[in-house]
C-alpha positions in Angstrom: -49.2 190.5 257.6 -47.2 191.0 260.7 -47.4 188.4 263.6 -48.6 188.7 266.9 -45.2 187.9 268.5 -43.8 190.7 266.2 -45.8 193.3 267.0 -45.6 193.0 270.9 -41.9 193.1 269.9 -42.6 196.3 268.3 -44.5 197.1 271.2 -42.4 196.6 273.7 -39.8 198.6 271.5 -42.1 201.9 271.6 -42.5 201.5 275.4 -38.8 201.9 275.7 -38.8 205.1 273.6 -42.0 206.5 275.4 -40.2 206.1 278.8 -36.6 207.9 277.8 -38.8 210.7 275.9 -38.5 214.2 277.2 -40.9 215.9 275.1 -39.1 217.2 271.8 -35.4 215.0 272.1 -34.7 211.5 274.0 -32.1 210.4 276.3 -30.4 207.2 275.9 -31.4 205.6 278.9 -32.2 206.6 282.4 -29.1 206.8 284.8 -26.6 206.2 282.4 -27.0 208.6 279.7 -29.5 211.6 281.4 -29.0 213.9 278.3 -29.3 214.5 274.4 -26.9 212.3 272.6 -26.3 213.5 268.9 -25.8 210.0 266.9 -28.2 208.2 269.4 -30.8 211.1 268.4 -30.5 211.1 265.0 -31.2 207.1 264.8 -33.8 207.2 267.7 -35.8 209.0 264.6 -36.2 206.6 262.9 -38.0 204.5 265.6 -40.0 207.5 266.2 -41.7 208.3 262.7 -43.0 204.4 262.6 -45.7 205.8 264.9 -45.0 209.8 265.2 -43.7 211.4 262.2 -44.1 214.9 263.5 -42.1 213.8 266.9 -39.5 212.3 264.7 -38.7 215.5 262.8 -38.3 217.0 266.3 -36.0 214.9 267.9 -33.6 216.4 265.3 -34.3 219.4 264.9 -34.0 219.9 268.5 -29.9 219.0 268.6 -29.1 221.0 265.2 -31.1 224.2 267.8 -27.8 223.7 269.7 -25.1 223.6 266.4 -22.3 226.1 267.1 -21.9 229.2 265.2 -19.5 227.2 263.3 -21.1 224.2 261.9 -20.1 221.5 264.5 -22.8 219.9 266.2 -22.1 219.2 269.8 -22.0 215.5 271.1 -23.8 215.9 274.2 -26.1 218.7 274.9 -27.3 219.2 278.8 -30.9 220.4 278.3 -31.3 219.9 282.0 -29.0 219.6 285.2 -28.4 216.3 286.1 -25.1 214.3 288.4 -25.6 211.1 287.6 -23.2 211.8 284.3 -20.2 212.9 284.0 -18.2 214.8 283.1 -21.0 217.4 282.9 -21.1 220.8 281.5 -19.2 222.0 284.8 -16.3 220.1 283.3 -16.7 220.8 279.8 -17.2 224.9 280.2 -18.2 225.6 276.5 -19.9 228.7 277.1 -22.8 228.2 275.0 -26.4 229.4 276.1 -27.3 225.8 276.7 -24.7 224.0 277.9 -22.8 221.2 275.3 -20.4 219.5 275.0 -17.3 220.6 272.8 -16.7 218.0 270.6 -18.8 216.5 267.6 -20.1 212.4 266.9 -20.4 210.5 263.4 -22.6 212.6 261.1 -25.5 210.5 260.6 -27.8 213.2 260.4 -28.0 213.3 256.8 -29.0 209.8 256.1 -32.0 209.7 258.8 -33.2 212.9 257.4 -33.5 211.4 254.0 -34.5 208.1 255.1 -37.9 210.3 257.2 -38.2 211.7 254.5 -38.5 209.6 251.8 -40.8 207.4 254.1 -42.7 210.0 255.5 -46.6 209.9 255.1 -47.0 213.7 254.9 -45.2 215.1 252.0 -45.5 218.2 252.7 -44.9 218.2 256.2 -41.5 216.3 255.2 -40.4 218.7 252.7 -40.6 221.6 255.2 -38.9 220.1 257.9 -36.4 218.7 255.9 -35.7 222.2 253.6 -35.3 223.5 256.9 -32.5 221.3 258.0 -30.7 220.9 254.5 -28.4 223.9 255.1 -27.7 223.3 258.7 -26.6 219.7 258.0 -24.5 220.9 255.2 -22.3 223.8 257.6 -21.9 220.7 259.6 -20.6 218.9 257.0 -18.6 221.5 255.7 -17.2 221.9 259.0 -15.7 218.9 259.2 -13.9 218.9 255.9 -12.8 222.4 257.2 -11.6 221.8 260.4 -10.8 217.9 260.5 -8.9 217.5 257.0 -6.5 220.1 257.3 -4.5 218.8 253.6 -7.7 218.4 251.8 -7.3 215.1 251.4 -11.1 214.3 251.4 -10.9 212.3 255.0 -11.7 213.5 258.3 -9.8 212.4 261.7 -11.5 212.5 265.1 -9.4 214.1 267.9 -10.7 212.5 270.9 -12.2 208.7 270.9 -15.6 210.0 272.4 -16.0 211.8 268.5 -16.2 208.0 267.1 -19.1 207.0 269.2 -16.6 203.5 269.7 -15.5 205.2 272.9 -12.7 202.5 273.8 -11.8 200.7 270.8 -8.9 198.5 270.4 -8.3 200.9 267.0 -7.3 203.8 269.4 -4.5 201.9 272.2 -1.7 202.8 270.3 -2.2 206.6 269.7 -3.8 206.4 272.7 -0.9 206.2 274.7 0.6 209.2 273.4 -1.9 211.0 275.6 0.0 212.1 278.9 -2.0 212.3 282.4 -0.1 214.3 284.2 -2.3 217.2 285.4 -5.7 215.7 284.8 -7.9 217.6 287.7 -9.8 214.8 290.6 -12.7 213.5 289.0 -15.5 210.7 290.4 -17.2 208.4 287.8 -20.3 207.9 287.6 -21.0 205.3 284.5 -19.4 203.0 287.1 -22.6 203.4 289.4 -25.0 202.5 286.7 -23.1 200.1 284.6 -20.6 197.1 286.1 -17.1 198.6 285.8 -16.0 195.5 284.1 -17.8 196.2 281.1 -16.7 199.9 280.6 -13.9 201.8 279.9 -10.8 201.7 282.4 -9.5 204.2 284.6 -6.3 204.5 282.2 -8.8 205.1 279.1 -10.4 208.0 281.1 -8.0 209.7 282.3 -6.5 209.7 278.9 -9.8 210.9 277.7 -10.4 214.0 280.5 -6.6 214.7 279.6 -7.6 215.6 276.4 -10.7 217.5 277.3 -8.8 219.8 279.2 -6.4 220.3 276.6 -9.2 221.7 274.3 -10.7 223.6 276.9 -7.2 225.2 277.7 -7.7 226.4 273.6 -10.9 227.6 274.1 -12.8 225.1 272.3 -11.3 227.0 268.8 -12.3 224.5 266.4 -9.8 226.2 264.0 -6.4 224.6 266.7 -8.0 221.3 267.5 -7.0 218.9 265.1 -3.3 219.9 264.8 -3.2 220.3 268.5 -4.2 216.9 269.6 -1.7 214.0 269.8 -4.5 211.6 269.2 -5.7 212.2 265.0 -7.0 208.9 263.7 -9.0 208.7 260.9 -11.5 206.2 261.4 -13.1 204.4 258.3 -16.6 203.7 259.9 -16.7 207.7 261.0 -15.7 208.9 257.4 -18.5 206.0 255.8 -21.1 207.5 257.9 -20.1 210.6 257.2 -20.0 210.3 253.4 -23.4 208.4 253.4 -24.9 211.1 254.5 -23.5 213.8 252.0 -24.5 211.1 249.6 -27.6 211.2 250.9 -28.3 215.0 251.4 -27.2 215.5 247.9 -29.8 213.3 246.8 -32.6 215.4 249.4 -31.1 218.8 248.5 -31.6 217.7 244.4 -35.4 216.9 245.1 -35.7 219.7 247.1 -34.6 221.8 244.6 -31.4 223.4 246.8 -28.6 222.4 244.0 -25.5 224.7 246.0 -26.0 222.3 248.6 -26.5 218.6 246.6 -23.5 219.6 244.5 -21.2 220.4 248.0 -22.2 217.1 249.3 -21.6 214.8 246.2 -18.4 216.5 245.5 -18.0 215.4 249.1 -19.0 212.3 249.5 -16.9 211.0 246.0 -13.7 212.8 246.9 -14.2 210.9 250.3 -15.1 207.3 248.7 -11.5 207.6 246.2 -9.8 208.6 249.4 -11.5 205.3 251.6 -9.0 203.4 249.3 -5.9 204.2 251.4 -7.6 202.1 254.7 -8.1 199.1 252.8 -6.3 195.7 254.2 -6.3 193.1 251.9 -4.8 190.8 255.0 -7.5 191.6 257.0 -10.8 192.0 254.2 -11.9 195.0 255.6 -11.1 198.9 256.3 -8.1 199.8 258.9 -7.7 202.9 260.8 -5.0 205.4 259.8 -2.9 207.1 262.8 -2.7 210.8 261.2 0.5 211.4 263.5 2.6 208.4 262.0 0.9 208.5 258.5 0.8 204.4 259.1 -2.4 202.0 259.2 -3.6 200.6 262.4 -3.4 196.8 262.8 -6.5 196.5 264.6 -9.5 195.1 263.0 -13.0 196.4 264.4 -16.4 196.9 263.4 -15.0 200.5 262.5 -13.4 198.8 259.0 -16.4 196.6 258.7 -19.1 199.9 258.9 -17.8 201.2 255.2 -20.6 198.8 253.3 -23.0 201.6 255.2 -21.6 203.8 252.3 -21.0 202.7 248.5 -17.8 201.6 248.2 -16.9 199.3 245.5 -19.0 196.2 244.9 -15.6 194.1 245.2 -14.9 195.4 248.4 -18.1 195.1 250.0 -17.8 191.1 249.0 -14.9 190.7 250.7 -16.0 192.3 254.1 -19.3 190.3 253.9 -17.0 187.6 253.5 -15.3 188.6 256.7 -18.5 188.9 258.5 -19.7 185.3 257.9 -16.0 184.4 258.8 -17.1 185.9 262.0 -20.1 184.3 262.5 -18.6 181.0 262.2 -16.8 182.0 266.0 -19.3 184.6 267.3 -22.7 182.9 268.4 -23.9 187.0 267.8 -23.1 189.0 265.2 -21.2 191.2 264.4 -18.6 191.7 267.3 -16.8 195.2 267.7 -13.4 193.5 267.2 -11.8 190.7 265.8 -12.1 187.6 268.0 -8.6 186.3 266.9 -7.2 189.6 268.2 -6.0 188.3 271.6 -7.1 192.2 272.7 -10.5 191.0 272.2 -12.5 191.3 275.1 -16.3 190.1 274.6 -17.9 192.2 277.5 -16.3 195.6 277.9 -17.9 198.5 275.9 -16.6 198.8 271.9 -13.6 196.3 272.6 -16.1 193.0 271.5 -19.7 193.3 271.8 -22.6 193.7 269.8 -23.7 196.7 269.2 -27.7 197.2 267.0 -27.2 200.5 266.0 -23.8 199.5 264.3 -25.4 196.1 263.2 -28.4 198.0 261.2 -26.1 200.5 259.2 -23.9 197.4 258.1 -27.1 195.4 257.1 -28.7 198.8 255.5 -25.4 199.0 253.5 -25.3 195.5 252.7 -28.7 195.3 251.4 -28.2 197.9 249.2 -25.4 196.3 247.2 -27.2 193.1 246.5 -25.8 191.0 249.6 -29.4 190.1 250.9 -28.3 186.8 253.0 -25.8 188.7 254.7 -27.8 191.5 255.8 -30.4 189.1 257.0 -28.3 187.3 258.7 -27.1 190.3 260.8 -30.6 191.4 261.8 -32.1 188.1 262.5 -28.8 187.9 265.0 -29.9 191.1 265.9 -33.2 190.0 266.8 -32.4 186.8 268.2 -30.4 188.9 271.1 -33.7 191.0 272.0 -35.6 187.4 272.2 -32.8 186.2 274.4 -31.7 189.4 276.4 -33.8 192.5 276.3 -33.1 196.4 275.1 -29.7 196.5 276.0 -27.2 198.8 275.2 -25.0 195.9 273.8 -24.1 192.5 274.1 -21.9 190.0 274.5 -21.1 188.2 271.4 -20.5 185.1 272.6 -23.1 184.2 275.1 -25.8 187.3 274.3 -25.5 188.5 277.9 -27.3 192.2 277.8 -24.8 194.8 278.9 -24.0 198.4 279.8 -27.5 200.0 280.3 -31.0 198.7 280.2 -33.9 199.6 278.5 -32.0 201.6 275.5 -33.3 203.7 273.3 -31.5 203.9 270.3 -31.5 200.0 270.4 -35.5 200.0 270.4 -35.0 202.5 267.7 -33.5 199.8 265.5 -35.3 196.9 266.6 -38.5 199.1 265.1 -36.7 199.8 262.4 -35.6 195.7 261.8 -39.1 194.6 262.2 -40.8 197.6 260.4 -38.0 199.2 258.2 -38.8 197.9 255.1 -42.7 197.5 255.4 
């Protein structure tokens, strides 16, 4: 039986989704975020189908209407005209029919569409929507090993830092700063309007990051050039983790679903990709490190990004030591789990992905570590999780260290998961 204070919890969850709902996909937040967001979509599903199943299925299927002819599926798409973002579609200049942006976000799709499915009330409903969807997911992960692992070495690299949804990272300063700035056109914030400047990326970061937008632009957004033509090629373990989870996972759909082309791609996928996750591992650190592409050398920077791999089935001895290295953690955060090290005198415990909490991130490591057996752990990370809406509201994340609710209010994807902590399992 679920109490009172749980379901006005709940409730108060749904109320956010309702009010950043445009009818068949969500925005992140009002202000902020005025657009569909692929990752934040995806998981804002599965906060949906608790009490719409039919709007769930939507939500998705409205970003994979805007997948490019060849596979990727845009970050951002700009359903609507709106200058409180930027940079906008005037900036990005894809030339699609409705305007996107021109790079792609962790590929989560293929878990949530197996995880509404397997929990969906109406079978058949499910298995329509989903047979639907199998093959678009799978040209989107085909894409990737296409155009983002070049050698075939059965990991992908992101090209800009925006691709890792961890937007400012400690994990990307290095490489990072072999992006130059000369030329980068004028250009006017705007997440400094809506969000204290403090607590979001630097000036430094951006221009870095519009220098690399216009770089792919100058290519004409030819997937094909990208990844060789960026200086900044990291491969990120918690991007290739999601990303094998969900071949994992769309193997297991396609199977049921009789579509056997497209469940043997993706487990031939996802286990090339698992035996190649060995090469990140840092027995100093007890987690996954990043791997600079243009050195060939690991990162010494440990994030949430080495931490997110339990989300996918890596060893059992592995996942004991990072859930080792999470309680380590908790012993100095009051919050778990922090997007970066707190030894790591980079650590910063208010600004964006270089310290705070994030729920979205928290609920794939607890998914992940539930699934191996490591029950404490996992709810340990969502009562934290919880414990942060009690003390601070829907925010977009937090500070680890004294819960104080940052970036945007009233957030959807983190309503999303709060559902999904309360109601997940039930």
């Amino acid at each position: 039986m679920i109490s009172l204070a749980v379901n006005e919890t709940i409730a108060r969850a749904v109320e956010v989704l309702r009010e950043n709902d445009h009818g068949d996909y969500t925005i992140p937040t009002k202000g902020l975020y005025p657009f569909q967001w692929n990752w934040d979509s995806c998981l804002t599903a599965l906060g949906l189908a608790h009490y719409d199943e039919a709007r769930a299925w939507t939500e998705i299927e409205t970003l994979f209407a805007h997948q490019w002819p060849d596979g990727m599926v845009p970050h951002i798409v700009f359903h609507v005209l709106n200058d409180s973002y930027f940079p906008g579609p005037e900036v990005w200049r894809t030339n699609r029919p409705t305007a996107t942006s021109g790079i792609t976000q962790p590929a989560v799709a293929g878990f949530a569409v197996r995880r509404l499915f397997d929990r969906a009330k109406d079978k058949n409903l499910a298995a329509e929507r989903a047979r639907a969807l199998l093959p678009k997911i799978d040209a989107w992960h085909r894409w990737f090993y296409e155009n983002r692992d070049p050698r075939d070495e059965g990991l992908v690299a992101i090209i800009h830092p925006w691709e890792s949804g961890r937007d400012n990272s400690i994990d990307w300063d290095d490489a990072f700063e072999r992006v130059p700035t000369e030329g980068v056109e004028p250009y006017t914030r705007r997440d400094t309007l809506h969000a204290d400047p403090a607590h979001r990326p630097t000036k430094a970061q951006y221009d870095r990051y519009l220098w690399l937008l216009q770089h792919f632009r100058a290519l004409g957004w030819d997937n094909a050039k990208l990844h060789d033509a960026s200086p900044f090629r990291i491969v990120d373990p918690g991007f290739n983790a999601i990303l094998i989870r969900s071949a994992a996972d769309l193997a297991d759909l396609a199977k049921t679903l009789g579509e056997m082309g497209i469940a043997d791609a993706n487990r031939s996928r996802a286990q090339k990709g698992l035996s190649a996750m060995e090469r990140l591992w840092s027995d100093t650190y007890g987690q996954y490190l990043c791997l600079d592409r243009a050195t060939g050398t690991l990162v010494d920077s440990a994030s949430v990004g080495g931490i997110l791999p339990v989300f996918s089935a890596i060893p059992k001895p592995r996942i004991a030591a990072i859930a080792a290295t999470i309680e380590r953690i908790a012993g100095k955060a009051r919050y778990i789990v922090p997007s970066h090290d707190l030894d790591d005198p980079r650590f910063d415990a208010k600004r964006y992905w270089r310290g705070p909490v994030w729920l979205v991130v928290n609920y794939m490591i607890a998914d992940g570590l539930a699934a191996a057996g490591f029950a404490d752990v996992a709810r340990h990370i969502s009562q934290s999780s919880l414990d942060l809406i009690a003390d601070s509201g829907f925010a977009e994340y937090y500070d680890p260290l004294s819960g104080e609710p940052l970036g945007g209010g009233r957030f959807t994807w983190t309503a999303a998961m709060v559902i999904e902590f309360l109601k997940g399992e039930r």
